[in-house]
VMD Tcl script that builds the backbone (N, CA, C; Angstrom):
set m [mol new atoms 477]
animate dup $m
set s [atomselect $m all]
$s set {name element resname resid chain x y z} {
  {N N UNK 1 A 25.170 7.137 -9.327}
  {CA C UNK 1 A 24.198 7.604 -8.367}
  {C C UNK 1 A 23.913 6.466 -7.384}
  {N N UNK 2 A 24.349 7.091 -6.446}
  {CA C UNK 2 A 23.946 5.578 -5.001}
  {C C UNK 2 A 23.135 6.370 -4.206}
  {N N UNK 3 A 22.184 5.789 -4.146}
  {CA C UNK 3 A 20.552 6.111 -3.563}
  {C C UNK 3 A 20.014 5.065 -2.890}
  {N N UNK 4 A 19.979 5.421 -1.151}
  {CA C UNK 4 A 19.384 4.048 0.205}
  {C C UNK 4 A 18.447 4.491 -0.076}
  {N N UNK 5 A 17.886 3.380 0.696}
  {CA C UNK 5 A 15.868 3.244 0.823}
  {C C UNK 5 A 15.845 4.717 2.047}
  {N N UNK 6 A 16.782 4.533 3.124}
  {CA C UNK 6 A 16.474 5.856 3.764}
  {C C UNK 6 A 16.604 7.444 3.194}
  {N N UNK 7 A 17.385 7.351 1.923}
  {CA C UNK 7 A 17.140 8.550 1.421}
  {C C UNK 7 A 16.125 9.056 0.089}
  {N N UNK 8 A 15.560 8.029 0.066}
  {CA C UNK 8 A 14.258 7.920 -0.579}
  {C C UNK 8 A 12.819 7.627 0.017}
  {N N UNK 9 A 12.996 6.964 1.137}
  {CA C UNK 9 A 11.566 6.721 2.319}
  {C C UNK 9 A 11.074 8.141 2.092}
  {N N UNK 10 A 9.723 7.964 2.450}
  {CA C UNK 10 A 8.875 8.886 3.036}
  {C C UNK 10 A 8.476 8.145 4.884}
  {N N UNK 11 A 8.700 9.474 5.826}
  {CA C UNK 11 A 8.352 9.292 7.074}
  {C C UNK 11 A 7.080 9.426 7.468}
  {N N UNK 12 A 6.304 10.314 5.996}
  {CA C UNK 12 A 4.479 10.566 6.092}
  {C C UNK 12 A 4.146 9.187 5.641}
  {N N UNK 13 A 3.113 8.101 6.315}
  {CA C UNK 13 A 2.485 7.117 6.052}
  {C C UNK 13 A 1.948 6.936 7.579}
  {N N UNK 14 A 0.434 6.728 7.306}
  {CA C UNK 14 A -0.437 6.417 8.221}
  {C C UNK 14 A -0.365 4.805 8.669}
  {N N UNK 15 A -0.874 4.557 9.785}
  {CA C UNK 15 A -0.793 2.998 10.312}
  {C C UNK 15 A -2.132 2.900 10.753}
  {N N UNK 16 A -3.029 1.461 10.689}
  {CA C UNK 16 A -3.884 1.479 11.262}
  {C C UNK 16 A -3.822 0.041 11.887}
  {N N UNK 17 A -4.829 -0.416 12.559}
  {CA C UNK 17 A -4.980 -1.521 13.354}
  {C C UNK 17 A -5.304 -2.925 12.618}
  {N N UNK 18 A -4.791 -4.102 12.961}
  {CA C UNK 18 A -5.321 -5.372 12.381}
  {C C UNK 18 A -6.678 -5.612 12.602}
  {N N UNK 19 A -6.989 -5.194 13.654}
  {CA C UNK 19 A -8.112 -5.495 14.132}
  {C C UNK 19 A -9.483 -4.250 14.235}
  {N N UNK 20 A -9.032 -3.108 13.410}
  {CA C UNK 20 A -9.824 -1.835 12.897}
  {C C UNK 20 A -10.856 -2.574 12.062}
  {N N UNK 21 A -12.357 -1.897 12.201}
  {CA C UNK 21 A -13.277 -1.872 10.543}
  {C C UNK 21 A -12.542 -1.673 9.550}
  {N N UNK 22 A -13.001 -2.490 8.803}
  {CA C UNK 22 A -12.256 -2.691 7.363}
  {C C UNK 22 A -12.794 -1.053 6.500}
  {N N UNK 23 A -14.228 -0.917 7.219}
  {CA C UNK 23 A -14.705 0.718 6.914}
  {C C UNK 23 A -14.175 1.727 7.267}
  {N N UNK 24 A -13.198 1.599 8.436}
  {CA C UNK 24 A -11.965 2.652 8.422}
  {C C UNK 24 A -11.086 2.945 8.178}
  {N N UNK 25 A -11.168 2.134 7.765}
  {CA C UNK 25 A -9.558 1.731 6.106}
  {C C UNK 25 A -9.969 2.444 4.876}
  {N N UNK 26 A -11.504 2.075 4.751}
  {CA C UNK 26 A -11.618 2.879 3.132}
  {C C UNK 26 A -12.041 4.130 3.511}
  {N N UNK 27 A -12.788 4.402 4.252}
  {CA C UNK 27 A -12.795 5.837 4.664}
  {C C UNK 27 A -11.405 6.838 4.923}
  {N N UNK 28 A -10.275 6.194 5.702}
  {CA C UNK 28 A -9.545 7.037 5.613}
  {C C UNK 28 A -8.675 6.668 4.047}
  {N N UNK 29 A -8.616 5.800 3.608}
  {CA C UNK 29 A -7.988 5.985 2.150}
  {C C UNK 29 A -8.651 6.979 1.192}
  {N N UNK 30 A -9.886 7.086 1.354}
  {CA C UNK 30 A -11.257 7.735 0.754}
  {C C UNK 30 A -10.103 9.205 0.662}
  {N N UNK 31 A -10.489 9.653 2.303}
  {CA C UNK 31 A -9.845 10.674 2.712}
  {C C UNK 31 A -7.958 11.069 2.360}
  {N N UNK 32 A -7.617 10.085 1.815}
  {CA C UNK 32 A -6.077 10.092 1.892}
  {C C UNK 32 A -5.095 11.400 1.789}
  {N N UNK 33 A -4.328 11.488 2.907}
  {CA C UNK 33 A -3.600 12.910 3.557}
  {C C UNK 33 A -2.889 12.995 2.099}
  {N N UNK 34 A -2.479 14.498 1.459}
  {CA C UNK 34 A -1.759 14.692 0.669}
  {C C UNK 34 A -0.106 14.696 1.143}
  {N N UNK 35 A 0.926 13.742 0.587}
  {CA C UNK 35 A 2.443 13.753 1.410}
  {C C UNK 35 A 2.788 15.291 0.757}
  {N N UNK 36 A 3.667 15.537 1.542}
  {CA C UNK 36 A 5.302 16.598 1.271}
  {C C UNK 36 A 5.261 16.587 -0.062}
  {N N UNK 37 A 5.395 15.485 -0.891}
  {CA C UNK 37 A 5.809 15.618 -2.605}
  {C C UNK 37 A 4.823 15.745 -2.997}
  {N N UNK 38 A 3.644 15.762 -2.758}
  {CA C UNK 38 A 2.155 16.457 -3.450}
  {C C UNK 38 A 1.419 14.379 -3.744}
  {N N UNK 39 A 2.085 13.811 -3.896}
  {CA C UNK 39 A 1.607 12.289 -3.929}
  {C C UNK 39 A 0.315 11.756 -2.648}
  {N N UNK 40 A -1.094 11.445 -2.976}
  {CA C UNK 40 A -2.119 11.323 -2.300}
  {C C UNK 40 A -1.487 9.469 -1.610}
  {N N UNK 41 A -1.640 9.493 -0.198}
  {CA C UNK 41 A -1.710 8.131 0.212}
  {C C UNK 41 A -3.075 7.565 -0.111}
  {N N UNK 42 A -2.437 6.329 -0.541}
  {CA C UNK 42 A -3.658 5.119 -1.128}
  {C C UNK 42 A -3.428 4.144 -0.507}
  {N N UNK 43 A -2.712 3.950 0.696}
  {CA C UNK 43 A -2.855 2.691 1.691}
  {C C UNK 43 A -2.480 3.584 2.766}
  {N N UNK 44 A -2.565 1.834 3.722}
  {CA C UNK 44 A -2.405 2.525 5.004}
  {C C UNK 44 A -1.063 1.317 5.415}
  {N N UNK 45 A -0.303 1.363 6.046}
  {CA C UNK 45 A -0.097 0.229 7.317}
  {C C UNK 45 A -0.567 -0.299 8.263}
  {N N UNK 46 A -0.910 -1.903 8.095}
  {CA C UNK 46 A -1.542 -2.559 9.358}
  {C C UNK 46 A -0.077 -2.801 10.142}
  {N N UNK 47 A -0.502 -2.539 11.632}
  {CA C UNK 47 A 0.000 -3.071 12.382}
  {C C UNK 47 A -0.889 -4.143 13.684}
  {N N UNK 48 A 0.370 -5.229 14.358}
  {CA C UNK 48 A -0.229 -5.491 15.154}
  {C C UNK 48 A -0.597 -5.013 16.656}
  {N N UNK 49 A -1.338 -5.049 17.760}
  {CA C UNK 49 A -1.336 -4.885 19.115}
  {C C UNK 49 A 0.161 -4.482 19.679}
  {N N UNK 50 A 1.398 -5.334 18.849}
  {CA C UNK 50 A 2.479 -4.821 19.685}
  {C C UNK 50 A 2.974 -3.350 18.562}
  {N N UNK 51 A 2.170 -3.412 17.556}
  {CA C UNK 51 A 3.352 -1.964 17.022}
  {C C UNK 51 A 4.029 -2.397 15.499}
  {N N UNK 52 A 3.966 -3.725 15.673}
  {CA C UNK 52 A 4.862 -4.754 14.626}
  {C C UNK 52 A 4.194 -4.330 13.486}
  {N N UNK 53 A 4.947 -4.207 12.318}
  {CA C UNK 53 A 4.108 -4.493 10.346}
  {C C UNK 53 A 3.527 -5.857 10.525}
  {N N UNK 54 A 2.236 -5.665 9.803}
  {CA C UNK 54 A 1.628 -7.090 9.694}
  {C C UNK 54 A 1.362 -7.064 8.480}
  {N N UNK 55 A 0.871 -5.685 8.016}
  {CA C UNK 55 A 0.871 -6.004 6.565}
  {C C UNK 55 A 0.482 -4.305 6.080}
  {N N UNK 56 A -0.543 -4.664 5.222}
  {CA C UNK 56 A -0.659 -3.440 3.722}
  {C C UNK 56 A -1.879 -3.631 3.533}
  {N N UNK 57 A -2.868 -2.212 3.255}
  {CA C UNK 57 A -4.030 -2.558 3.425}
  {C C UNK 57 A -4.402 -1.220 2.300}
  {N N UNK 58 A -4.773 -1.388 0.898}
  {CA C UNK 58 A -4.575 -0.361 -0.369}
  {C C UNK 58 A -6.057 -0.566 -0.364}
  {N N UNK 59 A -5.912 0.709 -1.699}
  {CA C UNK 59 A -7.128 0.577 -2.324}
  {C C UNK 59 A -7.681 -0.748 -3.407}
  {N N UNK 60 A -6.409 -1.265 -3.789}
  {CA C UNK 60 A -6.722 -2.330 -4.342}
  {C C UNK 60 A -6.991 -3.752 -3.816}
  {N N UNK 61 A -6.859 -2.999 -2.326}
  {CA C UNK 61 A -7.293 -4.442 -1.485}
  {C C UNK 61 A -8.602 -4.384 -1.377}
  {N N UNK 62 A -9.202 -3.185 -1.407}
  {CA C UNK 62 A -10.448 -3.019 -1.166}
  {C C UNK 62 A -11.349 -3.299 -2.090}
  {N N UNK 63 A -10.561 -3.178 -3.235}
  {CA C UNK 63 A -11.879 -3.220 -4.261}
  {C C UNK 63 A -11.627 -4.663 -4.556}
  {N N UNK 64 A -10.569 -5.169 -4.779}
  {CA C UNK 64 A -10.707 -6.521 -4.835}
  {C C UNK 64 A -11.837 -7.290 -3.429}
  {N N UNK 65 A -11.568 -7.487 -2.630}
  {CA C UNK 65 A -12.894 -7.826 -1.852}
  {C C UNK 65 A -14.345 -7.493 -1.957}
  {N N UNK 66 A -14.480 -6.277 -2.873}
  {CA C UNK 66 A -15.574 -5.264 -2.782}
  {C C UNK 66 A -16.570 -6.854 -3.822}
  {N N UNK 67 A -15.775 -6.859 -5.042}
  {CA C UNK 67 A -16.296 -7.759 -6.540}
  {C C UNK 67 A -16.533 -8.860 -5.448}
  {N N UNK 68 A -17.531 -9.732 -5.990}
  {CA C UNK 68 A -18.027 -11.086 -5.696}
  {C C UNK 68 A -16.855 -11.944 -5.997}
  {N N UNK 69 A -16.702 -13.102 -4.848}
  {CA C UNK 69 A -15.478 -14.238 -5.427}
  {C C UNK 69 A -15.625 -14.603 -6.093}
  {N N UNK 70 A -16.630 -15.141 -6.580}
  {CA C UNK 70 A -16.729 -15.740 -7.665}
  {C C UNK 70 A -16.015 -15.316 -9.559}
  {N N UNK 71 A -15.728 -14.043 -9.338}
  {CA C UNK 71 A -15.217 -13.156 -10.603}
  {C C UNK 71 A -13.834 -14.164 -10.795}
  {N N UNK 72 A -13.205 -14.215 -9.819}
  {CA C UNK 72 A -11.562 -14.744 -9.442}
  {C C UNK 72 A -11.644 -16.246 -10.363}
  {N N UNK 73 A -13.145 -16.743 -10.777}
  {CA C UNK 73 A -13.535 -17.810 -12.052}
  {C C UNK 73 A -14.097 -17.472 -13.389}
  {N N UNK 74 A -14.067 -16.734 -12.973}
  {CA C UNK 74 A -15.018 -16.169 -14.532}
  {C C UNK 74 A -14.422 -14.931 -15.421}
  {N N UNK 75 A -14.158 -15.797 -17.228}
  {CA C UNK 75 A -13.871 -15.211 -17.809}
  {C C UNK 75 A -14.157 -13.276 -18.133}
  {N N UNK 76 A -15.725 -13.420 -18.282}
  {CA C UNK 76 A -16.348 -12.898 -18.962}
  {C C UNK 76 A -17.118 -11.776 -17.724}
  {N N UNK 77 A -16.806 -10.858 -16.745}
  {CA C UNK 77 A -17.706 -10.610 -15.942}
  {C C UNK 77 A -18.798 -9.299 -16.306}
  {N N UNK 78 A -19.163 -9.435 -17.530}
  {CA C UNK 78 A -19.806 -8.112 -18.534}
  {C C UNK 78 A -21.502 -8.655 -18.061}
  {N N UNK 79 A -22.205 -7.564 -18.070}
  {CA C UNK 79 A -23.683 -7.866 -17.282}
  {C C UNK 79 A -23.733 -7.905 -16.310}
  {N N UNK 80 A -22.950 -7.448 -15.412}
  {CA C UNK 80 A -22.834 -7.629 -13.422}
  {C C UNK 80 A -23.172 -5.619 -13.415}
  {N N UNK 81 A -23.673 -5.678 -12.522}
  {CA C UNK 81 A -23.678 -3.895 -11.713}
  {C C UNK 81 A -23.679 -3.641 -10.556}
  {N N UNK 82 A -23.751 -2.834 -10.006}
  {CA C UNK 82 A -23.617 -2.398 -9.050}
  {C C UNK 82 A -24.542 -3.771 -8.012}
  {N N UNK 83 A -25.910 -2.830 -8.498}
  {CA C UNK 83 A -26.693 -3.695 -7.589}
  {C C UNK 83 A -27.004 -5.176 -7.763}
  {N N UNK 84 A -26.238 -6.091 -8.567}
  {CA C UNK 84 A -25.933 -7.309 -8.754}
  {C C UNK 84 A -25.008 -7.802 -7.266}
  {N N UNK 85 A -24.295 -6.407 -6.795}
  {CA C UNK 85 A -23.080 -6.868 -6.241}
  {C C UNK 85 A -23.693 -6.025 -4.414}
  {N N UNK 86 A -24.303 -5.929 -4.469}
  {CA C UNK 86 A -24.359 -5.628 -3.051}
  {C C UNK 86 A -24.473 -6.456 -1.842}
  {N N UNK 87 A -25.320 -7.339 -1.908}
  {CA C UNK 87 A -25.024 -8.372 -0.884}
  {C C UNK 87 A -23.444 -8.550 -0.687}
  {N N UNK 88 A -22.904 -8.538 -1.973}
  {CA C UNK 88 A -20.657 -8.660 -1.443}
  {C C UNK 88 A -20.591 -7.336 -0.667}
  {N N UNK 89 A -20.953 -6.661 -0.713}
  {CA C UNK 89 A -20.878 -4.979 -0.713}
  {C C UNK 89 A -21.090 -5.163 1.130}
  {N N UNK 90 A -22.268 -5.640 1.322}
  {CA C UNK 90 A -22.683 -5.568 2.597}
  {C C UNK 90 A -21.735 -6.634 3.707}
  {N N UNK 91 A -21.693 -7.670 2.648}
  {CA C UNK 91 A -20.755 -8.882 3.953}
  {C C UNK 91 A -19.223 -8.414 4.418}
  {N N UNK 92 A -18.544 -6.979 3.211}
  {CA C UNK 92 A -17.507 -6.772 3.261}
  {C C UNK 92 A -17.645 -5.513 4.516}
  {N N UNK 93 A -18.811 -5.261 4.646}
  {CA C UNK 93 A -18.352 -3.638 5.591}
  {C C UNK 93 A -18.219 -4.764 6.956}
  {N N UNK 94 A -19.004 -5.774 7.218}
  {CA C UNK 94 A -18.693 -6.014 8.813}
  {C C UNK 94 A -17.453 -6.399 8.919}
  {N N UNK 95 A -16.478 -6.660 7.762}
  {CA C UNK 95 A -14.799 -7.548 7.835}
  {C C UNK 95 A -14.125 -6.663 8.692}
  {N N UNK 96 A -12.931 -6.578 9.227}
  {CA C UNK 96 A -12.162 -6.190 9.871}
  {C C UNK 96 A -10.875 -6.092 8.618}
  {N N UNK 97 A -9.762 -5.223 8.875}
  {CA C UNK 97 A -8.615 -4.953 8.002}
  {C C UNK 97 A -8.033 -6.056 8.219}
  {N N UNK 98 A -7.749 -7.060 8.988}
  {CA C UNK 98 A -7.026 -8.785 8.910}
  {C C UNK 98 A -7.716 -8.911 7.969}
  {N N UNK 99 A -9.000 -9.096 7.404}
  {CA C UNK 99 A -9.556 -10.265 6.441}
  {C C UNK 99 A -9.104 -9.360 5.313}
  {N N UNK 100 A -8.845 -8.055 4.973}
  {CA C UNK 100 A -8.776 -7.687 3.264}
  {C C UNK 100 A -7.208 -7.544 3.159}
  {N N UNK 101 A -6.627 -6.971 4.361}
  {CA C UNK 101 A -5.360 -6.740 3.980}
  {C C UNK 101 A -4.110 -7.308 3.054}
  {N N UNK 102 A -3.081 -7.251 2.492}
  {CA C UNK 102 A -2.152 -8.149 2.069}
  {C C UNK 102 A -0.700 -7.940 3.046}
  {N N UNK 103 A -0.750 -9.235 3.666}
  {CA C UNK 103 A 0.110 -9.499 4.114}
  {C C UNK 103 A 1.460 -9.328 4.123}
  {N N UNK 104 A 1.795 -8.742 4.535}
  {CA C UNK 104 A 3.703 -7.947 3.907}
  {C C UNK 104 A 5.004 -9.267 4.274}
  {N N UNK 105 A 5.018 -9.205 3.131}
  {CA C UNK 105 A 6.379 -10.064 3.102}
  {C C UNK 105 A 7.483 -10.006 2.935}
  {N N UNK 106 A 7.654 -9.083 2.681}
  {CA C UNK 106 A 9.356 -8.149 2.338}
  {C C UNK 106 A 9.207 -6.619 2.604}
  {N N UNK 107 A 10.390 -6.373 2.974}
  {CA C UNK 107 A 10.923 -5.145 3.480}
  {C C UNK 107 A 12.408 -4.678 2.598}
  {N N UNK 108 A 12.392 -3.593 3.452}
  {CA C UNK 108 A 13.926 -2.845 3.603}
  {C C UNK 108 A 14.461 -2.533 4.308}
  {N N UNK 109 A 16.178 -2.423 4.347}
  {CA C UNK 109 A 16.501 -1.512 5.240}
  {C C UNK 109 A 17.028 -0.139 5.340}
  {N N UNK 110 A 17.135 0.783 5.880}
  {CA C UNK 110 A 17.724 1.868 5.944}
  {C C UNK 110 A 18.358 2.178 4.527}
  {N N UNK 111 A 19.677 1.554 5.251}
  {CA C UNK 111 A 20.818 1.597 4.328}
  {C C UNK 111 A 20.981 0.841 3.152}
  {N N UNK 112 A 20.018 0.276 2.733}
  {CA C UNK 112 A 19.705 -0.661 1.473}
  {C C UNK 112 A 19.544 0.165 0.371}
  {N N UNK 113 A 20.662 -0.213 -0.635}
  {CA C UNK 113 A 20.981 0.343 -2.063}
  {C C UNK 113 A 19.440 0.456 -2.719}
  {N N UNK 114 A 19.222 1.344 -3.148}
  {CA C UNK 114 A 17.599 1.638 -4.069}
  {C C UNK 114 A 17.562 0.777 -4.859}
  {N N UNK 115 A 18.566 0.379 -5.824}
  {CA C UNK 115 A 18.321 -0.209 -6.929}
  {C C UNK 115 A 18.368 -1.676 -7.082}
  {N N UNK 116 A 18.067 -2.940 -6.003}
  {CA C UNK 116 A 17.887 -3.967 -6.140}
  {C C UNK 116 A 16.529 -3.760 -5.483}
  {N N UNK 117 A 15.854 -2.520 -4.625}
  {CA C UNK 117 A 14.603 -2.449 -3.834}
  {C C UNK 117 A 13.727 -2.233 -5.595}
  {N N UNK 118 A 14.397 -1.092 -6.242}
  {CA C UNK 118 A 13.603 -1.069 -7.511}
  {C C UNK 118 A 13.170 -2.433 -8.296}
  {N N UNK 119 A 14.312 -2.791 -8.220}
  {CA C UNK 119 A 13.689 -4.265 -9.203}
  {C C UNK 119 A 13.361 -5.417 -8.400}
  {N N UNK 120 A 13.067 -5.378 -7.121}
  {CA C UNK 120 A 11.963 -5.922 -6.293}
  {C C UNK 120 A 10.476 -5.530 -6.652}
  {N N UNK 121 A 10.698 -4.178 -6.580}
  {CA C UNK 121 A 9.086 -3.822 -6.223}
  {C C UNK 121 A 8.754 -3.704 -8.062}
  {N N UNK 122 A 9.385 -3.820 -9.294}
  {CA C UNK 122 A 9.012 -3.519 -10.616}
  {C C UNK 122 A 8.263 -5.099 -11.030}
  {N N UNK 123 A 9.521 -6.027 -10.623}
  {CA C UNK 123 A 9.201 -7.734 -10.804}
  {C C UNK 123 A 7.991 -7.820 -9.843}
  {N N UNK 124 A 7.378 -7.560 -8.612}
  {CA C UNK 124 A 6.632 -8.141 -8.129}
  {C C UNK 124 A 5.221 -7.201 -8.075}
  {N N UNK 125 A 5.364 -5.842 -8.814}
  {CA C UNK 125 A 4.407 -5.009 -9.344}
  {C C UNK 125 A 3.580 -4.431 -7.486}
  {N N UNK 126 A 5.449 -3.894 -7.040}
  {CA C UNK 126 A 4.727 -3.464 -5.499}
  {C C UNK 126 A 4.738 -2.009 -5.674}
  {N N UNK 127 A 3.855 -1.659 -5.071}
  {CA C UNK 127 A 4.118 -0.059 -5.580}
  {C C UNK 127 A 4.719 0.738 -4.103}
  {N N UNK 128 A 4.670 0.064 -2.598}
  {CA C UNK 128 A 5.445 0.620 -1.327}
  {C C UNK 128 A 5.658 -0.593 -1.001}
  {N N UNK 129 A 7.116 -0.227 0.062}
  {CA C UNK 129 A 8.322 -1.080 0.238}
  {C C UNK 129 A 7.691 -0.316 1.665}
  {N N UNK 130 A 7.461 -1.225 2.981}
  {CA C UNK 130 A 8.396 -0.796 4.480}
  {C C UNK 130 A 9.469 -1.240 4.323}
  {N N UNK 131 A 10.031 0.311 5.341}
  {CA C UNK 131 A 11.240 0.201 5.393}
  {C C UNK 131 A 11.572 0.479 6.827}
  {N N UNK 132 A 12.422 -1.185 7.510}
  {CA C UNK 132 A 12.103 -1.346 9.183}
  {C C UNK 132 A 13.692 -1.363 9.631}
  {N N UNK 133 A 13.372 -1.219 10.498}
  {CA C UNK 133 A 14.888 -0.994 11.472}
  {C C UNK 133 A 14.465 -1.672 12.905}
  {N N UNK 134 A 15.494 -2.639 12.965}
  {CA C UNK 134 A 15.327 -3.251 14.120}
  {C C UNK 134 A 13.754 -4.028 14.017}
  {N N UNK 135 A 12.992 -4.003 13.267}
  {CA C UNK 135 A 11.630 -4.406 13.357}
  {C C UNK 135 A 10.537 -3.434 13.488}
  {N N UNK 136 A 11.095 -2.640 13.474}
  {CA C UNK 136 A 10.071 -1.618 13.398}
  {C C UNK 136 A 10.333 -0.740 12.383}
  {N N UNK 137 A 8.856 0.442 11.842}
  {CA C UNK 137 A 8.410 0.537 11.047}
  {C C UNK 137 A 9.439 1.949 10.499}
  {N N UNK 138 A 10.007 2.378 9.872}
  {CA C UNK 138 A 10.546 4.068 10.117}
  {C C UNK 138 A 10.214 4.483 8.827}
  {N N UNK 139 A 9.763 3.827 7.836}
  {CA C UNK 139 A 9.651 4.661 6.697}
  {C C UNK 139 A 8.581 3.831 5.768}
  {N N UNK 140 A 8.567 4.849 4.469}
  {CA C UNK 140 A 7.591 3.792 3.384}
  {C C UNK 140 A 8.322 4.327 2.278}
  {N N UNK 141 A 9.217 2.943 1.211}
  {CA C UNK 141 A 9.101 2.986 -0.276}
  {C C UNK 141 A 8.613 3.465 -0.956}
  {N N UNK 142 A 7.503 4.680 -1.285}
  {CA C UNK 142 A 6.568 4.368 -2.442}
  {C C UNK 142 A 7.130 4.638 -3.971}
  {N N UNK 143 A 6.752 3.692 -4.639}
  {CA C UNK 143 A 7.679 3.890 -6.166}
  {C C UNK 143 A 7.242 4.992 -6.838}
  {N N UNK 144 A 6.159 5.738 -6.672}
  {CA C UNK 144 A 6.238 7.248 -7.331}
  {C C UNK 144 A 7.395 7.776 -6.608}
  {N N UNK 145 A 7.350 7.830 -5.320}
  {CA C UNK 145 A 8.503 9.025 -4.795}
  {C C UNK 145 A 9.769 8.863 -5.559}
  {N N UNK 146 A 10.022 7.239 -5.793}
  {CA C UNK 146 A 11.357 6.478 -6.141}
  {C C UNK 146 A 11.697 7.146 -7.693}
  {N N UNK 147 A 10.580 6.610 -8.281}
  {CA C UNK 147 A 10.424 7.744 -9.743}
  {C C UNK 147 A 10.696 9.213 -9.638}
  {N N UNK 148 A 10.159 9.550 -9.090}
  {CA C UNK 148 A 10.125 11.326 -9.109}
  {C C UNK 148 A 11.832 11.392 -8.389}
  {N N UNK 149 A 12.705 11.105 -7.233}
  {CA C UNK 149 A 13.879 10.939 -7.282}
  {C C UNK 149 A 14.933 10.596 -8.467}
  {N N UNK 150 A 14.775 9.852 -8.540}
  {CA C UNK 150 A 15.798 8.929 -9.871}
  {C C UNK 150 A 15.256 10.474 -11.228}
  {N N UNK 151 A 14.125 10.430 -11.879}
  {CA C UNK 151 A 13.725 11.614 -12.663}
  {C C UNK 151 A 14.983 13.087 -12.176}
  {N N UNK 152 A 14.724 13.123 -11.070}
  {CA C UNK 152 A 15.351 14.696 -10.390}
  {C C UNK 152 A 16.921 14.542 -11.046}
  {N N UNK 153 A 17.428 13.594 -10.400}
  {CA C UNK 153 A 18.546 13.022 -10.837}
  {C C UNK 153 A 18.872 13.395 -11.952}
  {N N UNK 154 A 18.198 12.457 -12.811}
  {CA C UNK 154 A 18.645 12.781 -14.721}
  {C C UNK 154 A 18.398 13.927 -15.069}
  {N N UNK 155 A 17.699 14.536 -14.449}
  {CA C UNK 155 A 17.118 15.905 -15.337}
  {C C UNK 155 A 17.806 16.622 -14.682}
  {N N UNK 156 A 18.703 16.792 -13.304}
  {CA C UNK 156 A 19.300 17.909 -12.480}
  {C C UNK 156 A 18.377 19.091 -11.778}
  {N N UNK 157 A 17.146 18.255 -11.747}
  {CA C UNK 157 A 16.442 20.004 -11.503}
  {C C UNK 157 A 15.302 19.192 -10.078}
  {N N UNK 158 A 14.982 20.215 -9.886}
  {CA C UNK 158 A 13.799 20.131 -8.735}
  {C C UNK 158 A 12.310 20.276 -9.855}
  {N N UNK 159 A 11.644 19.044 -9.245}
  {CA C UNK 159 A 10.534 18.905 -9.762}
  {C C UNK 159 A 9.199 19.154 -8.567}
}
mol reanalyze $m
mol bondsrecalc $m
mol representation Tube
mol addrep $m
């Protein structure tokens, strides 16, 4: 079975701005469009002013910023609540998507064999791959879709 990143991309994935409220990031993740394969988007794509990937902006970016820094030291964070944590709560809505995002550092291409993209994104625990052409953006990795493909495969059937 020889399977490209382009015949596994999804072309449904939203983009938003580097320079967007970081509150319109979780709001529309909040909201996240249901894709073609029934799979809910849980990020978005940052791009920059010219159009370019700058990076990746999840739900786990969010909640990681959401917790106080200080957790990122501490064993034990049992006795914290909600309202322990709001002042973080409040300094995070004025951020912009540059300050939470994660920075994208690898890609794909088109025509790039699935199965060294798989054990990219398994070793580095990525769950979407862009996938750029020429530098720009044409598709998204996401490793459920990649799963639910490869699955179809072995089993012969439409899932």
């Amino acid at each position: 079975m020889k399977l490209t990143a382009k015949e596994v991309m999804s072309k449904e994935y939203e983009t938003i701005s580097l320079d967007a409220p970081v509150m319109e990031a979780v709001e529309r993740i909040l909201k996240g469009k249901v894709r073609e394969s029934g799979f809910r988007t849980i990020s978005l794509m940052v791009t920059d002013s010219m159009g370019r990937l700058a990076g990746v902006i999840s739900m786990l970016d969010i909640l990681y910023h959401v917790r106080p820094p200080f957790f990122n030291y501490m064993a034990d964070n049992a006795g914290m609540d909600m309202d322990d944590v709001s002042l973080y709560i409040d300094r995070f809505k004025g951020l912009s998507v540059k300050h939470v995002m994660t920075i994208q550092t690898s890609g794909a291409y088109p025509e790039e064999n699935i199965l060294p993209l798989i054990d990219q994104m398994v070793r580095k625990k990525v769950r979407r791959l862009p996938v750029l052409e020429d530098g720009i953006l044409v598709g998204v990795v996401y490793i459920t879709e990649v799963y639910r493909k490869i699955c179809q495969e072995w089993l012969g059937a439409e899932l």
